[in-house]
N, C-alpha and C positions, 0 to 999 in steps of 0.2 A: 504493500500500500504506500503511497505518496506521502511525505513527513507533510505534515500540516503546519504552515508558519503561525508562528505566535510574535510575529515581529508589533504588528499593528494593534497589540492591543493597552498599548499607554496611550492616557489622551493626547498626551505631546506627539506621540509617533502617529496616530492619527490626523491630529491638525495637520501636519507637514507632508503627509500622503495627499490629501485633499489641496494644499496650496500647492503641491508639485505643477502647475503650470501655468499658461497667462490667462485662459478664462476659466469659470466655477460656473455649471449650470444650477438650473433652482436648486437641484435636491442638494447637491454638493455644496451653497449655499447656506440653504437652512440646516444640513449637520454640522456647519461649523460656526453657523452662530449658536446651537446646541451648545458644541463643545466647547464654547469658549464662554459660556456660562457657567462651565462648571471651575471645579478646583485646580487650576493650569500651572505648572511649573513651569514660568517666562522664561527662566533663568535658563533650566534643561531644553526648552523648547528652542530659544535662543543659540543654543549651543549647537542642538544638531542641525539646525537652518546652516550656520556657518560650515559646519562642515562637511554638509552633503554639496553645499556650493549653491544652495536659492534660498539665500535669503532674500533677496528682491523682490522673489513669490509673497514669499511669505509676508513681506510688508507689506507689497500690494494689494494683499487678499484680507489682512487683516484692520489696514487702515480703511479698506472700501467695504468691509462687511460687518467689522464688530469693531468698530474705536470707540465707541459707548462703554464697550463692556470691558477694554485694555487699562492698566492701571498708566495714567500720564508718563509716566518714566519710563515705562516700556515703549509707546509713541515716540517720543523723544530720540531712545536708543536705536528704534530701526529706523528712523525717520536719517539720522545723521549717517547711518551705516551705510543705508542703500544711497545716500548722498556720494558720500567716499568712493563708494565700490561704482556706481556710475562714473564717474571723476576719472577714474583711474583705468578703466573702457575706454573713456576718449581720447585719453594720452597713450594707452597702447595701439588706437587704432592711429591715431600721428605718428606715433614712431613707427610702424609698417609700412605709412607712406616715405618717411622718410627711406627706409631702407630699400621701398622700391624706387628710389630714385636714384638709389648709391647703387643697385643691381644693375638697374638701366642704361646708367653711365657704362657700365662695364660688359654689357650685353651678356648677362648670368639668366639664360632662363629659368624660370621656379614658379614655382605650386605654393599659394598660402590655404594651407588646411587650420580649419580650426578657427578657434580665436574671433576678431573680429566679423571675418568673413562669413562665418556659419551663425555668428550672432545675426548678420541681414539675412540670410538666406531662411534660417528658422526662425528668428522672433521679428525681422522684418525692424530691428531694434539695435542700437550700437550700448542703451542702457539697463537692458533684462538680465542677459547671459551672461553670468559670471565666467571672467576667463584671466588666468593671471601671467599668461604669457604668449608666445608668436610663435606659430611653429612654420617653418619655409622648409621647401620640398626640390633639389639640386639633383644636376645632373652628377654622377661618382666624379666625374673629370673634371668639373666646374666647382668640387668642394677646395681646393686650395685658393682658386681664386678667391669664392664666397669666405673663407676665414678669415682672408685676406680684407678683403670691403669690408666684414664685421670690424678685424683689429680696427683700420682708421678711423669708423665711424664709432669708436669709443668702448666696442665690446672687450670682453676677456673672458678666457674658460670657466663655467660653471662647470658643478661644483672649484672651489679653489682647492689645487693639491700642493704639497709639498714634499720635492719638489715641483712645480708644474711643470706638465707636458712640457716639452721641444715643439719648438713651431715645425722645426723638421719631421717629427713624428704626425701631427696634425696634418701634413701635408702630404703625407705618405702615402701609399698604397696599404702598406698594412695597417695602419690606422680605421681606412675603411675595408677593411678584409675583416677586421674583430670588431667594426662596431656597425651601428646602421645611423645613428644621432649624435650631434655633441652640442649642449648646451654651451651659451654663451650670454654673458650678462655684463650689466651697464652699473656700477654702483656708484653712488655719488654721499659726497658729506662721509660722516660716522655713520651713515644708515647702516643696521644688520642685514637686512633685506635687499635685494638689489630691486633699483629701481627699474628696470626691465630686464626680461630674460627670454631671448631666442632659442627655440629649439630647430639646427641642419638638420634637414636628413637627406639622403643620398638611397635610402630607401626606407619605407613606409613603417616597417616594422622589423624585427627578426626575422631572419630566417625560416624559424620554427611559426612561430606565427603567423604569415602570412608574408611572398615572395614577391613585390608587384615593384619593378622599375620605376624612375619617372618617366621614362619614354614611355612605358605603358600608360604611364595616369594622363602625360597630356596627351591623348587621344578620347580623354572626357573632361577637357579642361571648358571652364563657362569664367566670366566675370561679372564681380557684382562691383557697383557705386560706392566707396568710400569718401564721404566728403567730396564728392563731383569727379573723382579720379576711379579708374576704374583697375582692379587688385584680380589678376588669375586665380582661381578657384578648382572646385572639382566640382562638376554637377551631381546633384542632388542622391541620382542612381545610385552612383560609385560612391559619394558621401559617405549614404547610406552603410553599406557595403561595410566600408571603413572603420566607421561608428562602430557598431555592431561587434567589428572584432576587436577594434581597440578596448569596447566597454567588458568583454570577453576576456582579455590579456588580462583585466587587473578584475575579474570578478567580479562585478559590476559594484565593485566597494562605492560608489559614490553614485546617489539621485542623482546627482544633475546629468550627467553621462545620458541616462533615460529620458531624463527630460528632455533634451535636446532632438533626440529621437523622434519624440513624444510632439513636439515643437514642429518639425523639419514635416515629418507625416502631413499632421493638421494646415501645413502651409502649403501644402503641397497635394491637392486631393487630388491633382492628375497624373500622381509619379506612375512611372514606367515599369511596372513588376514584375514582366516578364525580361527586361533590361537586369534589376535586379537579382532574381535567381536566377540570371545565366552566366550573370558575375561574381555571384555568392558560390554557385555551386563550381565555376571556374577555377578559384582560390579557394576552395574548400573550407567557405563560411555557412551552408546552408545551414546549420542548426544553430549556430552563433546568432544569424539573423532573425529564427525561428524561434530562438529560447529570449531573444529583446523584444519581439513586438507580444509575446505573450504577455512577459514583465509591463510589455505598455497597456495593454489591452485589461486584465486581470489586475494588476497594482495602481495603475491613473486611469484607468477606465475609457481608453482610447478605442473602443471597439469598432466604431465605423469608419476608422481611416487604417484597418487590423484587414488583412485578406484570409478571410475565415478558414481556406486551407493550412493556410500557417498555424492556426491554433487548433484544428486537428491534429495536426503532425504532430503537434508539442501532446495534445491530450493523449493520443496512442504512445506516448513515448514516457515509458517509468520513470528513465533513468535523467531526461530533461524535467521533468515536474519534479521531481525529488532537487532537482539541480536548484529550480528555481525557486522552491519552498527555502532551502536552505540559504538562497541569494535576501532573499527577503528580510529575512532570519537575523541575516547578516549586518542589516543597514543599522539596526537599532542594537547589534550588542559585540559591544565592544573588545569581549573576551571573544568572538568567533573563530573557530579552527578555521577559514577560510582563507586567514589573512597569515598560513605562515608556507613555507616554499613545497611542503607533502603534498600541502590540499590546493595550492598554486598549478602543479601536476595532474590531480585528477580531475582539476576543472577545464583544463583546456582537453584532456585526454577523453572525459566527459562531453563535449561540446564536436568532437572528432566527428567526423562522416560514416570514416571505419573504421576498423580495429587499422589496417596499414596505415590509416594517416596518425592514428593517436599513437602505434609504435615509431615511425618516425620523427612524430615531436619530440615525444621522450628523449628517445637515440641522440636527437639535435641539443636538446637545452644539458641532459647532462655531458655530452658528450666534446661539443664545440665547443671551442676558446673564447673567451670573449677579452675585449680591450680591459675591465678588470683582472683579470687572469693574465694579462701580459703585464700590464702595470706593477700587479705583486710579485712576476718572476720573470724579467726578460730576458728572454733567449738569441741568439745570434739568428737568422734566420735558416740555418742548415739543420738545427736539430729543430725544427719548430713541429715535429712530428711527434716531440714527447709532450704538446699543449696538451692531447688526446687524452694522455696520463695525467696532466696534473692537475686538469680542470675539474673532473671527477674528484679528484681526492680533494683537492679543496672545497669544491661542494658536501663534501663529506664530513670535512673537517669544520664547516660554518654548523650545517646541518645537527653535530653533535654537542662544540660549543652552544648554538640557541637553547637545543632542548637540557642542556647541564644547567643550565643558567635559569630556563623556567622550572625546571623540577626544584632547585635550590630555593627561589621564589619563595613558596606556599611555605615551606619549613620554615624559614627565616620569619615572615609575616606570622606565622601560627606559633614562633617561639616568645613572637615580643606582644602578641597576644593575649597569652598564658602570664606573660609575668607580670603584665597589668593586672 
């Protein structure tokens, strides 16, 4: 039998289910002027807003349907919040412009996924979608030049290491042989935080996860309007596509991820779905795409912009409904086995088409090097055939440290416990 979620039953996790998107019909409406009559923890409610990433939902929905029933200082705090957090949307859709200006200069074609872009495309909005960085989509050969236009337009490698990469190494070939993205940011002042952060990629995703060039992607490239300038994109189809398994890669740990979905759908009531499964099942996302418009459909209640074959597929399927009860599961607790690198494994292995794709994943993530794995042991490039060896064992060796450290945990917590 299919685990039953018990995620949605605090009123807090309920309000935040109901404001997951930008309209509330009547019914949806009147249960949250319900629930927000009753006993509400602002404080916890507040918390998981921020961290599913729509709090802007959530003001919006609460200053237009219950500010009667909000205590004033709650008003106040989202009211300033979703000030900020719009704020800070339109300074990273400025500096996108900027950046395609510094690309243009240098005739660097790219793909802007995400971010800004898919803020017009699904909420038709540069102030709804919480996004807090830029991701640009580069040809493999075109990545030394683009590091190159980040350095003078003021970037530098996120995270900071010590010591940091070699620009020689960032410009390498094997640099993009062990990775597929490298963040890069702009900080200013004492800030902790950097004040923008770009994310390269030279391809879409891992290996393991999904194999898709940019020569491939611009053959469904579209532009949308930034500020009267017009920013390359991905149409809606392939978005799609995209979404689906990036929200898939991290377990759908975060609303907003579905929201956007959830968003892009509703904005979109003439998408192309058989465009879609033929590019889903191409890259071998069909149940990736199958197990998110469920989550849309079943969790926000998107059922008529939902192609009702897809939530068959999902109902005849145990081991997707078990996936997606336990997704759910997920959003609201915070101790979830979902979130450490065993069940990181069974969920893409889970979402597999067949057993050969889900053994190949496997085979790929423990088995291939990645640019961590080089960074902790560089090799000359003639033996680079013992990565095969030392990647595993280091996955091994994280894998055993983690779980020493949480078993240690509860003993430690339950010693000082006891002696209270």
């Amino acid at each position: 039998m299919p685990i039953r979620s018990k995620a949605a039953q605090s009123t807090e996790a309920k309000i935040l289910l109901l404001c997951a998107q930008t309209e509330l019909c009547h019914a949806a409406r009147n249960t949250l002027i319900e629930l927000l009559q009753t006993d509400v923890d602002y404080s916890k409610l507040i918390q998981l807003a921020e961290y599913h990433g729509i709090y802007t939902f959530l003001h919006q929905h609460l200053v237009r349907h219950g500010a009667n029933l909000i205590p004033p200082a709650v008003l106040v705090r989202l009211r300033q919040s979703a000030r900020i957090k719009a704020r800070h949307n339109f300074f990273l859709a400025a500096e996108l412009l900027r950046i395609k200006t510094l690309f243009d200069e240098r005739n660097i074609r790219y793909l802007s996924f995400k971010g800004p872009c898919l803020a017009i495309q699904a909420y038709r909005s540069l102030s709804q979608r919480v996004f807090l960085d830029l991701d640009l989509i580069v040809s493999p050969d075109d990545v030394p030049k683009a590091i190159d236009v980040l350095s003078t337009g003021g970037y530098s490698q996120e995270p900071q290491r010590n010591p940091p990469m070699s620009t020689e190494l960032m410009r390498s070939q094997l640099f993009r042989r062990f990775s597929n993205e490298q963040s890069f940011a702009i900080r200013q002042g004492q800030r902790e935080d950097p004040a923008f952060v770009v994310d390269l990629h030279w391809n879409i995703a891992e290996h393991s996860v999904m194999h898709i060039l940019p020569e491939t992607l611009h053959q469904f490239a579209t532009e949308v309007d930034i500020f009267g300038r017009l920013v390359p994109t991905l149409q809606v189809e392939l978005a799609l596509v995209l979404l689906c398994a990036h929200g898939t890669k991290h377990h759908w740990e975060l609303l907003k991820w579905l929201v956007d979905i959830y968003e892009l759908l509703r904005s979109h009531p003439s998408l192309d779905w058989n465009t879609v499964y033929s590019l889903s099942k191409k890259y071998g996302a069909s149940n990736k795409v199958d197990l998110a418009l469920w989550l849309c459909a079943k969790e926000l209640g998107n059922d008529a912009n939902v192609p009702q074959e897809a939530l068959s597929r999902v109902a005849a399927n145990e081991r997707l409904l078990n996936l997606a009860a336990r997704t759910v599961t997920s959003w609201f607790d915070s101790g979830s086995s979902l979130k450490d690198f065993r069940h990181y494994l069974q969920y893409h292995a889970s979402t597999s088409v067949s057993p050969i794709q889900a053994a190949q994943f496997l085979l790929q993530e423990i088995c291939c090097p990645t640019l961590p794995t080089y960074l902790r042991c560089p090799l000359p490039e003639k033996i680079f055939f013992l990565y095969f060896l030392i990647h595993p064992a280091f996955l091994v060796a994280d894998f055993l440290v983690d779980n020493l450290i949480k078993s240690a945990e509860p003993e430690r917590s339950g010693a000082i416990g006891h002696a209270h």
